[in-house]
C-alpha positions as CSV (number, residue, x, y, z in Angstrom):
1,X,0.0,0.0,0.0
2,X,1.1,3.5,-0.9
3,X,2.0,6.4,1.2
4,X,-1.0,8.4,-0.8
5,X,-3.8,5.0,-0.2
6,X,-3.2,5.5,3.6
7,X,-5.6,7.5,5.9
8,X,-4.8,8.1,9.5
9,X,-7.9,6.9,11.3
10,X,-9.8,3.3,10.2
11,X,-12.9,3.0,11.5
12,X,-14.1,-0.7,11.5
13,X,-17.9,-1.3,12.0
14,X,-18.3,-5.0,13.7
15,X,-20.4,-7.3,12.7
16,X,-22.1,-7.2,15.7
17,X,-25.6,-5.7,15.1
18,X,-28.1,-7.5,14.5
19,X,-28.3,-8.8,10.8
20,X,-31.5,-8.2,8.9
21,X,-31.8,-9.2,5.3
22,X,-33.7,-6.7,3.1
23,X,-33.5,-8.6,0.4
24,X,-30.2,-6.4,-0.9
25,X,-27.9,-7.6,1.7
26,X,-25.4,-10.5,1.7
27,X,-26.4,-13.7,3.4
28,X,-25.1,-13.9,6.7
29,X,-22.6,-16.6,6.3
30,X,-21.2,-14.3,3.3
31,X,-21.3,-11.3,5.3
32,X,-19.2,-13.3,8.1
33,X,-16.8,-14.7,5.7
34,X,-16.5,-11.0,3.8
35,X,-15.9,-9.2,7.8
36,X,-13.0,-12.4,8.2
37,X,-11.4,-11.2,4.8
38,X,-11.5,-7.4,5.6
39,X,-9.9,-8.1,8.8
40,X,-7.1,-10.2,7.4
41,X,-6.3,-7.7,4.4
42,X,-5.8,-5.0,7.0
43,X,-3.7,-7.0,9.1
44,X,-2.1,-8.7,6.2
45,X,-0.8,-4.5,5.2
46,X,-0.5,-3.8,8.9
47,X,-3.2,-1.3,9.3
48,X,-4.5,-0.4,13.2
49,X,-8.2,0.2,13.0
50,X,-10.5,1.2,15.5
51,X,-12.9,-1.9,16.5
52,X,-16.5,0.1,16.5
53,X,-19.0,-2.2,18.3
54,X,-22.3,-1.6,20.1
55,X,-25.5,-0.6,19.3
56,X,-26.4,2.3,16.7
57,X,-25.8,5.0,19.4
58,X,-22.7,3.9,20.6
59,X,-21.2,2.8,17.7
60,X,-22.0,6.6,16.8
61,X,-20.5,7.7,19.5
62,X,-17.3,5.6,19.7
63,X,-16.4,7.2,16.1
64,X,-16.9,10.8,17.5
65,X,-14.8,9.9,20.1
66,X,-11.9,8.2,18.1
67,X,-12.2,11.6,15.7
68,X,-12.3,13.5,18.8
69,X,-8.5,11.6,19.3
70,X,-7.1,12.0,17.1
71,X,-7.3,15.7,16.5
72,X,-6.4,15.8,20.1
73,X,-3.1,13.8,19.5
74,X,-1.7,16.1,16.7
């Protein structure tokens, strides 16, 4: 991965809401199997992420606060 394809904050929705098909949406073995291959393509180019996990509020919240972060760390 190049310099210019990196960002400095990954935010990584789990796959821990609830699934609900819609009739759009992956199954939710292939939603399971595509969350495995994200995961190992980020570690596989040693990129940290932020784990974002909860319900819709406080996964909302957790990215406010990891934005919040970072900001405060420069």
């Amino acid at each position: 991965m190049t310099q210019a394809n990196q960002c400095d904050l990954y935010l990584y929705l789990d796959k821990d809401a609830p699934y609900v098909q819609d009739g759009t949406r992956l199954t939710e073995d292939d939603r399971n199997t595509l969350d495995s291959y994200h995961k190992n393509t980020l570690k596989k180019h040693g990129i940290n992420y932020h784990l974002i996990q909860g319900n819709w509020d406080e996964r909302f919240n957790k990215c406010v606060e990891a934005v919040k972060n970072m900001f405060s760390d420069l």
